[in-house]
BALOBA-1460 file (C-alpha; in Angstrom, 3 decimals):
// residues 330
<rec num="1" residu="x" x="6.691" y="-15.227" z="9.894"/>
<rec num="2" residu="x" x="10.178" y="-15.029" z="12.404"/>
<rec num="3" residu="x" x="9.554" y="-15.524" z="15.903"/>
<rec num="4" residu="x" x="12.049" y="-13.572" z="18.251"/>
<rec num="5" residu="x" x="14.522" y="-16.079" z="18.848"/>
<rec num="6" residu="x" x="15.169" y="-16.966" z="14.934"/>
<rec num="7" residu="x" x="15.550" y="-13.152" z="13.972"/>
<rec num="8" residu="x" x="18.435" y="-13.391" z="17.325"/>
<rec num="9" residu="x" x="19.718" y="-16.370" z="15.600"/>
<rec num="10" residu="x" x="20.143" y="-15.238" z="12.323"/>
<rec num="11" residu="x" x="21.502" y="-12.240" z="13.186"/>
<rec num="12" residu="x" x="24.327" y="-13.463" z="15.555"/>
<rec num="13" residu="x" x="25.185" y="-16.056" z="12.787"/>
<rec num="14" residu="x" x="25.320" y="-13.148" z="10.254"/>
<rec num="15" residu="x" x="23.241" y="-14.694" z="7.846"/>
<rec num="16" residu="x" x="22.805" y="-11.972" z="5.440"/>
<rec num="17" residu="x" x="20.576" y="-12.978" z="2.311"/>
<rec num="18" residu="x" x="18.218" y="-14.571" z="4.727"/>
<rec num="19" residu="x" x="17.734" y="-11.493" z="6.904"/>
<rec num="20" residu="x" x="17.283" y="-9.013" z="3.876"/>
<rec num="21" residu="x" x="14.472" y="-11.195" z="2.521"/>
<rec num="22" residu="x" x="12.902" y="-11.118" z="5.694"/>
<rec num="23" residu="x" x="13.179" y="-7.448" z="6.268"/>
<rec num="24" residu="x" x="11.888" y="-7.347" z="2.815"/>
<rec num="25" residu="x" x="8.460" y="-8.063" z="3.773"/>
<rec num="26" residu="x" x="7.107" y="-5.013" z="6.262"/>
<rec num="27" residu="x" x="4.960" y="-7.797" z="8.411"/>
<rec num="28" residu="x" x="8.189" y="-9.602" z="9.818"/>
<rec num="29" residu="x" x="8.206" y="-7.501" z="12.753"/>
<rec num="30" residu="x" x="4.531" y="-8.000" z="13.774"/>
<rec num="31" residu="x" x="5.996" y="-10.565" z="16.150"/>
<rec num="32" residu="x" x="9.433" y="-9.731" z="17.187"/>
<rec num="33" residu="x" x="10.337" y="-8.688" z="21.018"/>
<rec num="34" residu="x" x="12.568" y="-5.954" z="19.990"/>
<rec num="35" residu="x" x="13.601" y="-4.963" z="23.939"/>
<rec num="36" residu="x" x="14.914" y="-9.180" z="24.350"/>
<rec num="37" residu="x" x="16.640" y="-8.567" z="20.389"/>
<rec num="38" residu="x" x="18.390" y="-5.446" z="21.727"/>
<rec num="39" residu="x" x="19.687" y="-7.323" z="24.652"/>
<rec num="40" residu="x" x="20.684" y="-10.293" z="22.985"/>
<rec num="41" residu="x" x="22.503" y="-8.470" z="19.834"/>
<rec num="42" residu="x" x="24.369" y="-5.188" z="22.030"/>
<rec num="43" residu="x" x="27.720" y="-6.714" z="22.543"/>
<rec num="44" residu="x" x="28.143" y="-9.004" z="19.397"/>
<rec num="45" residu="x" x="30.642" y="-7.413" z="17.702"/>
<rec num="46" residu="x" x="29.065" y="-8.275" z="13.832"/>
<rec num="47" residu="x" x="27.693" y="-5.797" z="11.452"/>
<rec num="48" residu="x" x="24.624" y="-8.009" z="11.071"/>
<rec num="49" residu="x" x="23.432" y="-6.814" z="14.440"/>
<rec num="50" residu="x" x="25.052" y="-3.522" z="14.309"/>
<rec num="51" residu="x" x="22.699" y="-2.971" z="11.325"/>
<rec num="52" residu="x" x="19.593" y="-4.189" z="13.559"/>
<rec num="53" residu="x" x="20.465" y="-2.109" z="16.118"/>
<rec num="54" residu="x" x="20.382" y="1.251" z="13.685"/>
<rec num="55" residu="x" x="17.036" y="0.148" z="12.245"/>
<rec num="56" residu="x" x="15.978" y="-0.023" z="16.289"/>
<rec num="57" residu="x" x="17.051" y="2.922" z="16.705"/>
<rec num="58" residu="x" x="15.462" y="4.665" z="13.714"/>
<rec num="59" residu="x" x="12.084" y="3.213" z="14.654"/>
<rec num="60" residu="x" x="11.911" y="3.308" z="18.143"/>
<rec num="61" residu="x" x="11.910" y="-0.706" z="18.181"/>
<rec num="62" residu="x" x="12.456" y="-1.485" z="21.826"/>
<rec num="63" residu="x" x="14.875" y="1.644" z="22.433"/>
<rec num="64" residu="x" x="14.132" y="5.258" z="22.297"/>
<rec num="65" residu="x" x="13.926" y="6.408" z="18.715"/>
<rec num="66" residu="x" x="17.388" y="8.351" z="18.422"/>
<rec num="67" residu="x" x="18.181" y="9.279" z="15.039"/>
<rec num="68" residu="x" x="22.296" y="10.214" z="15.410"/>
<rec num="69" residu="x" x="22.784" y="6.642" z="17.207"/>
<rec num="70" residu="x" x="20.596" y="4.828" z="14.019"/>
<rec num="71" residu="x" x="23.032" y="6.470" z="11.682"/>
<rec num="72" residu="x" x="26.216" y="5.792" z="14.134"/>
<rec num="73" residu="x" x="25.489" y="1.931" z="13.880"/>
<rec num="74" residu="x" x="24.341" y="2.047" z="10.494"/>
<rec num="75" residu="x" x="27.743" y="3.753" z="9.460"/>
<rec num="76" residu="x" x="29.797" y="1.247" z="11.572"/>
<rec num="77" residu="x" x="27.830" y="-1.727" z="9.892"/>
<rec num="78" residu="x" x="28.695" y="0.161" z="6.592"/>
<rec num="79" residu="x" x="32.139" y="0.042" z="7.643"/>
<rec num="80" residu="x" x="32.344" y="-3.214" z="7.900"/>
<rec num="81" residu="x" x="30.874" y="-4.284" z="4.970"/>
<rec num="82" residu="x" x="27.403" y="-4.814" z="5.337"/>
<rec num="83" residu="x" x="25.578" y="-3.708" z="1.945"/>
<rec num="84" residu="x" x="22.221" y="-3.474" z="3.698"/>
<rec num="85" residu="x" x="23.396" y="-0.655" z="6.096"/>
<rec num="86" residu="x" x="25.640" y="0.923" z="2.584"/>
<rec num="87" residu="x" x="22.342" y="0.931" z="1.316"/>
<rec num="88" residu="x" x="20.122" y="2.443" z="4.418"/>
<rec num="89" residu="x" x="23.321" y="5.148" z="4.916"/>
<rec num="90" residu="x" x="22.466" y="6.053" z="0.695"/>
<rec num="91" residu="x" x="18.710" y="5.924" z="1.291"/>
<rec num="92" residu="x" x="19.556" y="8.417" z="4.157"/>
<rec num="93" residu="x" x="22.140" y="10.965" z="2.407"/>
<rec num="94" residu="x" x="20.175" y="10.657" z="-0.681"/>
<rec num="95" residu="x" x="16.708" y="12.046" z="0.633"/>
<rec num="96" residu="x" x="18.397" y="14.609" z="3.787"/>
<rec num="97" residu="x" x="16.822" y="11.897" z="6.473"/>
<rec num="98" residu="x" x="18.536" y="12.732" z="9.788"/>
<rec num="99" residu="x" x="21.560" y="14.392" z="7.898"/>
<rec num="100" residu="x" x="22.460" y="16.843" z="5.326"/>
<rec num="101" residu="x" x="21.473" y="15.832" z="1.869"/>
<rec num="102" residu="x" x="24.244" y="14.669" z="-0.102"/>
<rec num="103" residu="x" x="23.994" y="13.191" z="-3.811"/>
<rec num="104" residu="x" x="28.013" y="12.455" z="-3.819"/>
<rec num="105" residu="x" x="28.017" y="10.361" z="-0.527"/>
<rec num="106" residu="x" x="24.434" y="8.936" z="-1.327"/>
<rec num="107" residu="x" x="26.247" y="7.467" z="-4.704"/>
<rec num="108" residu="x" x="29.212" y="6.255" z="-2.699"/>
<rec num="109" residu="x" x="27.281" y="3.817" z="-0.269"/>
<rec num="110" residu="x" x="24.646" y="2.969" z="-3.214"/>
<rec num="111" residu="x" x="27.745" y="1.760" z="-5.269"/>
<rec num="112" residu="x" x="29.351" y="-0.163" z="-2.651"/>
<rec num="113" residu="x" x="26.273" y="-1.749" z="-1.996"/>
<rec num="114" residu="x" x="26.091" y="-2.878" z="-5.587"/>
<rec num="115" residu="x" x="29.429" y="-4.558" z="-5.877"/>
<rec num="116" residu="x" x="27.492" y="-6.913" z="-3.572"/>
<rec num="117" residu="x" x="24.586" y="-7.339" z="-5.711"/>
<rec num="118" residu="x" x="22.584" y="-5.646" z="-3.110"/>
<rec num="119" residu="x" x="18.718" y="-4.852" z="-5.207"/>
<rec num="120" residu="x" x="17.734" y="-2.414" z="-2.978"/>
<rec num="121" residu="x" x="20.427" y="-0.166" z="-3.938"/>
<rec num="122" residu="x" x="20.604" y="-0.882" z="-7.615"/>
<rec num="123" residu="x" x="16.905" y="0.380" z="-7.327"/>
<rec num="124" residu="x" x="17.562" y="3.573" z="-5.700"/>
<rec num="125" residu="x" x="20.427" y="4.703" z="-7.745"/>
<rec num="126" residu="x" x="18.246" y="3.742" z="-11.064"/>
<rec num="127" residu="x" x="15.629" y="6.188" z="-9.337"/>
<rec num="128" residu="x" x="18.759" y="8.680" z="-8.804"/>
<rec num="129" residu="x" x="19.447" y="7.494" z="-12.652"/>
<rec num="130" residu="x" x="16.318" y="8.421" z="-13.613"/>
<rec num="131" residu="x" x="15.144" y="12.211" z="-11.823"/>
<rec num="132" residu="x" x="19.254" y="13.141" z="-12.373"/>
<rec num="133" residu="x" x="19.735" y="13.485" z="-8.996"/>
<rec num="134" residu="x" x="23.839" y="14.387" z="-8.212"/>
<rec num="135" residu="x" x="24.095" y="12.818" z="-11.896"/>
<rec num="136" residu="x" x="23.319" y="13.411" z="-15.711"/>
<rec num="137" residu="x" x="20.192" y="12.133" z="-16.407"/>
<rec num="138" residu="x" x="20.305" y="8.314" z="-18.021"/>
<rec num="139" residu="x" x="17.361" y="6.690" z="-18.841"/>
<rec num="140" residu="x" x="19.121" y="3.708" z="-19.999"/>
<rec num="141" residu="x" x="21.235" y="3.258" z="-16.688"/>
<rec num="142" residu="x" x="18.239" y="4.055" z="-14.816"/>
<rec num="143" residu="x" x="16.369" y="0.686" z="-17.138"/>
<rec num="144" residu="x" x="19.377" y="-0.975" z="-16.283"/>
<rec num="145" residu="x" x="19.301" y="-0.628" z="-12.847"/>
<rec num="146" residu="x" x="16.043" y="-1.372" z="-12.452"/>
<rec num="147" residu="x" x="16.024" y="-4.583" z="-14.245"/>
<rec num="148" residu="x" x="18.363" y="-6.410" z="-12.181"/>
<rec num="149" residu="x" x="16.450" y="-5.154" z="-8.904"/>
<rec num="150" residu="x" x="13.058" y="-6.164" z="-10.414"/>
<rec num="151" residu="x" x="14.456" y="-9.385" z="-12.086"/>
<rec num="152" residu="x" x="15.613" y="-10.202" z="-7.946"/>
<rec num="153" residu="x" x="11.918" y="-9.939" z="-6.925"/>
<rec num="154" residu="x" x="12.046" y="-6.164" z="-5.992"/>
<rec num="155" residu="x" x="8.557" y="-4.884" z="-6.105"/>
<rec num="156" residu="x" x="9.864" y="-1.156" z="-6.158"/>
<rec num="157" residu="x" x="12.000" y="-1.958" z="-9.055"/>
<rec num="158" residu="x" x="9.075" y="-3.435" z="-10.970"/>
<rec num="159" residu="x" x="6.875" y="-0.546" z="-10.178"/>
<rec num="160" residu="x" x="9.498" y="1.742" z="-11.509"/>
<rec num="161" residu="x" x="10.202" y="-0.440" z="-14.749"/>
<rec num="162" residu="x" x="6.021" y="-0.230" z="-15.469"/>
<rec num="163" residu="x" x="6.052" y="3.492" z="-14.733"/>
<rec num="164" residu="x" x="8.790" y="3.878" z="-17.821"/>
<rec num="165" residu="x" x="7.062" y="1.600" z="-20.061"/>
<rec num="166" residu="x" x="3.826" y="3.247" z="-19.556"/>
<rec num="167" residu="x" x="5.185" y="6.421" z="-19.874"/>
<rec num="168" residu="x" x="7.660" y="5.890" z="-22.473"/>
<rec num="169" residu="x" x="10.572" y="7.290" z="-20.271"/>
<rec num="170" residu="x" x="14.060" y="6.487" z="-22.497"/>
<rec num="171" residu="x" x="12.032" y="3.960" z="-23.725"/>
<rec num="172" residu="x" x="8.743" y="3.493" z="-26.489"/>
<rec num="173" residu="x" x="5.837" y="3.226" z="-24.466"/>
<rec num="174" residu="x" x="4.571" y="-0.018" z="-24.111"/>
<rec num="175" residu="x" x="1.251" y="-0.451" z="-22.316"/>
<rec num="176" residu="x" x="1.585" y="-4.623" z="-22.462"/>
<rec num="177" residu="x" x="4.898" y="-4.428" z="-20.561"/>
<rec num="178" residu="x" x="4.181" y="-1.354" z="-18.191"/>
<rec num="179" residu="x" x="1.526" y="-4.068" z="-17.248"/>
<rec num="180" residu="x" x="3.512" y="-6.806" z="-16.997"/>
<rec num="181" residu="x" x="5.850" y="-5.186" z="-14.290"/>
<rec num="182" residu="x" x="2.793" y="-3.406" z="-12.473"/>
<rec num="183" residu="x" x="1.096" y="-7.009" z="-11.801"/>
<rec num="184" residu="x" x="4.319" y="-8.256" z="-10.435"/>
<rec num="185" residu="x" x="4.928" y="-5.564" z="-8.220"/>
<rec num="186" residu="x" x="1.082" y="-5.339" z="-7.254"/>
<rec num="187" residu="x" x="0.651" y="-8.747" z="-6.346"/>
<rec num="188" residu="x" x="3.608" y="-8.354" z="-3.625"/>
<rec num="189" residu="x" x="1.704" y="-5.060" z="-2.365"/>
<rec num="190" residu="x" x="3.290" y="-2.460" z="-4.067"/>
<rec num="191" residu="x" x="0.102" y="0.205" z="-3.643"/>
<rec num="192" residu="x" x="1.596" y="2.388" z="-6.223"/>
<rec num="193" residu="x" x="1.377" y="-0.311" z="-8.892"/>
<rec num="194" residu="x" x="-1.774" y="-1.456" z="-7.587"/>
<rec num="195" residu="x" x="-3.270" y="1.892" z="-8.496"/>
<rec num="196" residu="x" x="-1.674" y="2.052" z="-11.479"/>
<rec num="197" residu="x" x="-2.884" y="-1.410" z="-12.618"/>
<rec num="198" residu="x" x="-6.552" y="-0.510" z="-11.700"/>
<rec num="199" residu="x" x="-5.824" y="3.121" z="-13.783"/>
<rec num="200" residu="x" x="-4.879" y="0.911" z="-16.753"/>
<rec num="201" residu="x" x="-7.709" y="-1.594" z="-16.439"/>
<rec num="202" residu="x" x="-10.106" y="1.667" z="-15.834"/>
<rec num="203" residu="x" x="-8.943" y="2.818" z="-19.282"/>
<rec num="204" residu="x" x="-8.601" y="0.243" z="-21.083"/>
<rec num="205" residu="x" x="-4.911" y="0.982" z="-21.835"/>
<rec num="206" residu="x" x="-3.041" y="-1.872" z="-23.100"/>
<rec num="207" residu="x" x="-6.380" y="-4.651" z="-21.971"/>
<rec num="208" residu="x" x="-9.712" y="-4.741" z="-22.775"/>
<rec num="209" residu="x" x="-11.508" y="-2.219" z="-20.110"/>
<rec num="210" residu="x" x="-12.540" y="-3.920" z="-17.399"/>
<rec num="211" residu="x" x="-14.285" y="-1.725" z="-14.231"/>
<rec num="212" residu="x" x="-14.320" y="-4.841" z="-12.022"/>
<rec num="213" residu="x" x="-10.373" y="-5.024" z="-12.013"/>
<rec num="214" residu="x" x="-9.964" y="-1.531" z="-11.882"/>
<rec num="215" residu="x" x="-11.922" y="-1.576" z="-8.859"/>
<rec num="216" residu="x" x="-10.441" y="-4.543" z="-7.425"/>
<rec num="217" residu="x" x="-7.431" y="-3.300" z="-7.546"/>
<rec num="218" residu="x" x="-7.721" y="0.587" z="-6.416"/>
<rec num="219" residu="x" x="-9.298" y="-1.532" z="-3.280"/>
<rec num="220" residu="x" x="-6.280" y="-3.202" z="-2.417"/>
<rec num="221" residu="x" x="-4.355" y="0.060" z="-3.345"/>
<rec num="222" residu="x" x="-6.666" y="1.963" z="-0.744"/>
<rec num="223" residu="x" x="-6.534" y="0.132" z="2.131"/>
<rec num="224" residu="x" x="-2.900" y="0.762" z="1.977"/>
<rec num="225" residu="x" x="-3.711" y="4.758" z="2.394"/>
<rec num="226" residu="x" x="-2.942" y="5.440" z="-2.420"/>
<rec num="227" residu="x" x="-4.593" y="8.785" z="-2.006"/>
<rec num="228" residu="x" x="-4.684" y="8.497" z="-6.284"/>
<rec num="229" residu="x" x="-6.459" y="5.220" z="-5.575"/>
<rec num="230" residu="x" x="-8.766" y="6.805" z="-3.198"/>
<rec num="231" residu="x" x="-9.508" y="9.715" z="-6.149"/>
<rec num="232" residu="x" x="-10.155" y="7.224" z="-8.913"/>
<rec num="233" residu="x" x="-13.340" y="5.355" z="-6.676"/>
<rec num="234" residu="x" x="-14.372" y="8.655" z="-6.055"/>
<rec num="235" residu="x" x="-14.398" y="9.113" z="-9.851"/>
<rec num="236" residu="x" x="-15.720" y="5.275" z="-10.641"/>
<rec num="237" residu="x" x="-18.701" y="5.841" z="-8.009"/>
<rec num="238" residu="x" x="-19.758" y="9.192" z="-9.376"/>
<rec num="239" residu="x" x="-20.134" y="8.287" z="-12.651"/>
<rec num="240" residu="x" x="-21.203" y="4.571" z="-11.972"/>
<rec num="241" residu="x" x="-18.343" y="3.013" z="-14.069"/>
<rec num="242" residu="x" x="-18.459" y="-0.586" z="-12.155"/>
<rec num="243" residu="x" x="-20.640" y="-0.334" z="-9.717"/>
<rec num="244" residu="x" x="-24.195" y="1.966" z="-8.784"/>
<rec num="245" residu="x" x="-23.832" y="5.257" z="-8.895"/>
<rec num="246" residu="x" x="-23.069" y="6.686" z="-5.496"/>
<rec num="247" residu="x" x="-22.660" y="10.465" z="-5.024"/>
<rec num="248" residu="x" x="-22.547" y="9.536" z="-1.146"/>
<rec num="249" residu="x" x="-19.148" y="6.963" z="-1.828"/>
<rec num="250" residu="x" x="-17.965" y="9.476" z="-4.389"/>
<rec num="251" residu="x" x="-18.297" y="12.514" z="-1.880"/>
<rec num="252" residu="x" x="-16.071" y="10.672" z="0.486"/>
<rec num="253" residu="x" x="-13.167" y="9.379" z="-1.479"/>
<rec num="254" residu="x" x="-12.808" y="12.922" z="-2.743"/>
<rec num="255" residu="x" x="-12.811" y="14.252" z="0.587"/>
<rec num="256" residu="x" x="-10.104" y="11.626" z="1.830"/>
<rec num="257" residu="x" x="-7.690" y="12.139" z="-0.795"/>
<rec num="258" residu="x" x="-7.911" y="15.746" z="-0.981"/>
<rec num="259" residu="x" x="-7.391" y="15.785" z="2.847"/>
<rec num="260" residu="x" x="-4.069" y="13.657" z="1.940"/>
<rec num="261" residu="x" x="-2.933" y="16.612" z="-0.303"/>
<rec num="262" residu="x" x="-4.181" y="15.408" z="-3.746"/>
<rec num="263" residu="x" x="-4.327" y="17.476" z="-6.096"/>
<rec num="264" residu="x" x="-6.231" y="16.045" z="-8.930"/>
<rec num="265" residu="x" x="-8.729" y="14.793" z="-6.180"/>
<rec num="266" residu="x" x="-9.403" y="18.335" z="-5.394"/>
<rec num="267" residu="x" x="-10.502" y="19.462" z="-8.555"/>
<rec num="268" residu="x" x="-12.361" y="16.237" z="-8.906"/>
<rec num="269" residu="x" x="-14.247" y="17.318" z="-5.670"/>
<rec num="270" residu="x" x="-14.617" y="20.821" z="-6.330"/>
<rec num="271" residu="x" x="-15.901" y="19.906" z="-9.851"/>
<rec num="272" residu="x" x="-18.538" y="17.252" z="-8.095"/>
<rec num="273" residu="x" x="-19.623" y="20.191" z="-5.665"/>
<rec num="274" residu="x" x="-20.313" y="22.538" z="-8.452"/>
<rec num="275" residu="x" x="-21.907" y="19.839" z="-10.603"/>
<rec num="276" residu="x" x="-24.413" y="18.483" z="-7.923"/>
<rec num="277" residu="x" x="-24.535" y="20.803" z="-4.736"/>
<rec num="278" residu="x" x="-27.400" y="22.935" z="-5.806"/>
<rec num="279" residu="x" x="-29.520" y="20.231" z="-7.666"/>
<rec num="280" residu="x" x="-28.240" y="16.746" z="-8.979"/>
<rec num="281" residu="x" x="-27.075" y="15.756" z="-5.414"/>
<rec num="282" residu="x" x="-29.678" y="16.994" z="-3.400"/>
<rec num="283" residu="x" x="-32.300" y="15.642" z="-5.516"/>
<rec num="284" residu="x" x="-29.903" y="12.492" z="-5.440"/>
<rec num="285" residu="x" x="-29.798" y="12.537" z="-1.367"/>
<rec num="286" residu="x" x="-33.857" y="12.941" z="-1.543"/>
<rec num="287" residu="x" x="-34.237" y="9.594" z="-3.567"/>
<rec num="288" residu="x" x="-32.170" y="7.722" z="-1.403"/>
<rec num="289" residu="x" x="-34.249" y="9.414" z="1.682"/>
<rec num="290" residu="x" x="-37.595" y="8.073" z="0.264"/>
<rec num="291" residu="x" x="-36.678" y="5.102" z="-0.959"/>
<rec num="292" residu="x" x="-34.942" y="4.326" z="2.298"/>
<rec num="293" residu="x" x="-38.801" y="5.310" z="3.563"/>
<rec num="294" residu="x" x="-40.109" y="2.910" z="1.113"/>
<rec num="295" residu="x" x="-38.172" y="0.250" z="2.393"/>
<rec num="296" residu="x" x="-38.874" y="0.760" z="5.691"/>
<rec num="297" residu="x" x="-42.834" y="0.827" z="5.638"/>
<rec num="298" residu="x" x="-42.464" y="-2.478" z="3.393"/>
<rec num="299" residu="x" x="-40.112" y="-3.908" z="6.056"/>
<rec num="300" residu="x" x="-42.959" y="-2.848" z="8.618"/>
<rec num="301" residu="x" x="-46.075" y="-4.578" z="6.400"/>
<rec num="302" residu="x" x="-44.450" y="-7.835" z="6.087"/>
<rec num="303" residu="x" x="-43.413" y="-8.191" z="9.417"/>
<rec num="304" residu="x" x="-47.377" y="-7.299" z="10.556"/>
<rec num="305" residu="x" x="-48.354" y="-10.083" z="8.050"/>
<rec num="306" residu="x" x="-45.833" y="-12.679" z="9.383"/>
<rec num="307" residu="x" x="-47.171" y="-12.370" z="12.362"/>
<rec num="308" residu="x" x="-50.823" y="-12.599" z="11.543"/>
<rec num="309" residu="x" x="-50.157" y="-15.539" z="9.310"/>
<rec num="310" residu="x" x="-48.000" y="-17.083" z="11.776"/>
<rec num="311" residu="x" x="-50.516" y="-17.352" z="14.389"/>
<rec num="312" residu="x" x="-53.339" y="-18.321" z="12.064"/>
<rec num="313" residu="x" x="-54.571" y="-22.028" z="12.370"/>
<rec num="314" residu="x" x="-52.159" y="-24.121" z="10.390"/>
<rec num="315" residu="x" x="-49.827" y="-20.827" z="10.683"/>
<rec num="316" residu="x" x="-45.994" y="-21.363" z="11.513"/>
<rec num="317" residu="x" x="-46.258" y="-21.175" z="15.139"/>
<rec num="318" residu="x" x="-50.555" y="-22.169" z="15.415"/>
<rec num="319" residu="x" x="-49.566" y="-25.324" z="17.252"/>
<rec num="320" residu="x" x="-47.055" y="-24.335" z="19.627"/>
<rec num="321" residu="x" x="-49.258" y="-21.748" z="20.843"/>
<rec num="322" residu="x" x="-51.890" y="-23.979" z="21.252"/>
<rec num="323" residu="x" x="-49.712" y="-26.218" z="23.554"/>
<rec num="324" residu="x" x="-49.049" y="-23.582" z="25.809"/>
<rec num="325" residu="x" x="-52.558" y="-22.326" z="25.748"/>
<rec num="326" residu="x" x="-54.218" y="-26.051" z="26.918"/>
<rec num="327" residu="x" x="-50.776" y="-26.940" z="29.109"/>
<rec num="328" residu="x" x="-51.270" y="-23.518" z="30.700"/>
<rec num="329" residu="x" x="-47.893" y="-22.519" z="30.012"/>
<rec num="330" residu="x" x="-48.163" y="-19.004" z="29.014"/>
């Protein structure tokens, strides 16, 4: 982690590679003192801070979130070169965030940011690449692209280089390397490719099936908020596929991703409602209620025959209360 005065340090000094890796990773700003940045970075005339600044104001990091200022610095960091801010200004134009959507201007900045090598940006034009967005479609261009962003540790880039393999987009499926990228970009977070890792593991496509990694992974995927993640435990605990069968669990992952606009989750939830509402999963709910009962009058027995046997002579706690009864200190 960067503690407020390093991120001020590197970004006066303009060191460039270091700052993008460190932006790379969402938890760098856990830590930072954005109002002291802002104060520190306002009149350095770089495009290193001019950059920061945008981002500041696109959050709300210490200022007042202002969208036209974020894309006034960004632009004038763009202007003066800085590929991180080409990149941000293509991210912008290419998705309509805070401006008019525009495929030809979202190519421009991507490109410039590429003549610097910039990975972000040869990711998002593979994914423009890919969908044919302001472009023909090119599958290979879009593999291209990809590969030099995942080959520079971009977990995006990875995620999107197992999503063709697996799906055989302008390339033959291949479930071994669809893998390979997914466990690359899971293991730096990527909840996309964490789901999709615990999918393949679930069915057995391209490994042995293995219910222990597909849970382990939808896991990590869901505590990130993968609403497909969140659909596929519901699935795994209502038919028992890793773990006991819980209608209860299953119920509520449904729920959550269908709340989150899921679509498959839905039908998953309105097929478990039909299936078990009117018997299975009532009779289910009364099984857990009386074993729950069960549990609970054993509970109660063998705590009455602790304490008989603990107060029995030679019992546990015999002695002790014999002290007390012949020091009189009850």
């Amino acid at each position: 982690m960067i503690n407020t005065e390093e991120l001020i340090d590197l970004l006066i000094n303009g060191n460039q590679m270091e700052l993008y890796k460190l932006c790379s990773n969402e938890k760098w700003k856990i830590d930072i003192n954005f109002k002291k940045v802002y104060q520190a970075i306002i009149d350095n005339n770089n495009s290193s801070c001019h950059s920061m600044i945008g981002y500041m104001y696109q959050d709300g990091k210490g200022v007042e979130q202002d969208y036209e200022k974020a894309l006034h610095w960004y632009q004038k960091s763009a202007d003066q070169g800085y590929s991180v801010s080409q990149n941000n200004l293509g991210f912008m134009y290419q998705w309509g965030e805070y401006v008019e959507q525009n495929f030809k201007k979202a190519l421009y900045w991507y490109n410039l940011s590429i003549e610097q090598c910039h990975y972000a940006a040869q990711n998002n034009l593979g994914f423009m690449y890919q969908g044919g967005l302001g472009v023909e479609q090119d599958f290979k261009k879009a593999l291209d692209l990809y590969k030099l962003a995942a080959d520079q540790g971009h977990s995006s880039a990875q995620y999107n280089l197992g999503y063709m393999y697996h799906h055989g987009e302008g390339v033959d499926k291949d479930y071994e390397k669809a893998l390979y990228w997914y466990k690359l970009a899971a293991d730096q977070g990527h909840s996309k490719a964490q789901s999709n890792l615990g999918y393949m593991y679930q069915n057995g496509f391209g490994v042995e099936r293995d219910y222990e990694k597909a849970l382990y992974w939808y896991k990590l995927a869901v505590d990130q908020g993968s609403n497909f993640a969140q659909s596929k435990l519901g699935y795994m605990y209502e038919e028992g596929h890793g773990v006991e069968r819980d209608y209860e669990k299953a119920l509520y992952w449904f729920q959550l991703a269908t709340e989150q606009g899921d679509n498959i989750a839905q039908k998953h939830l309105i097929h478990f409602l039909l299936r078990w509402s009117k018997t299975g999963l009532d009779q289910y709910i009364k099984k857990k209620e009386l074993k729950c009962q069960k549990l609970e009058s054993k509970c109660q027995k063998l705590e009455e025959e602790n304490t008989e046997l603990k107060y029995r002579p030679g019992g546990i706690g015999y002695k002790e209360c014999k002290d007390r009864f012949e020091n009189k200190k009850y």
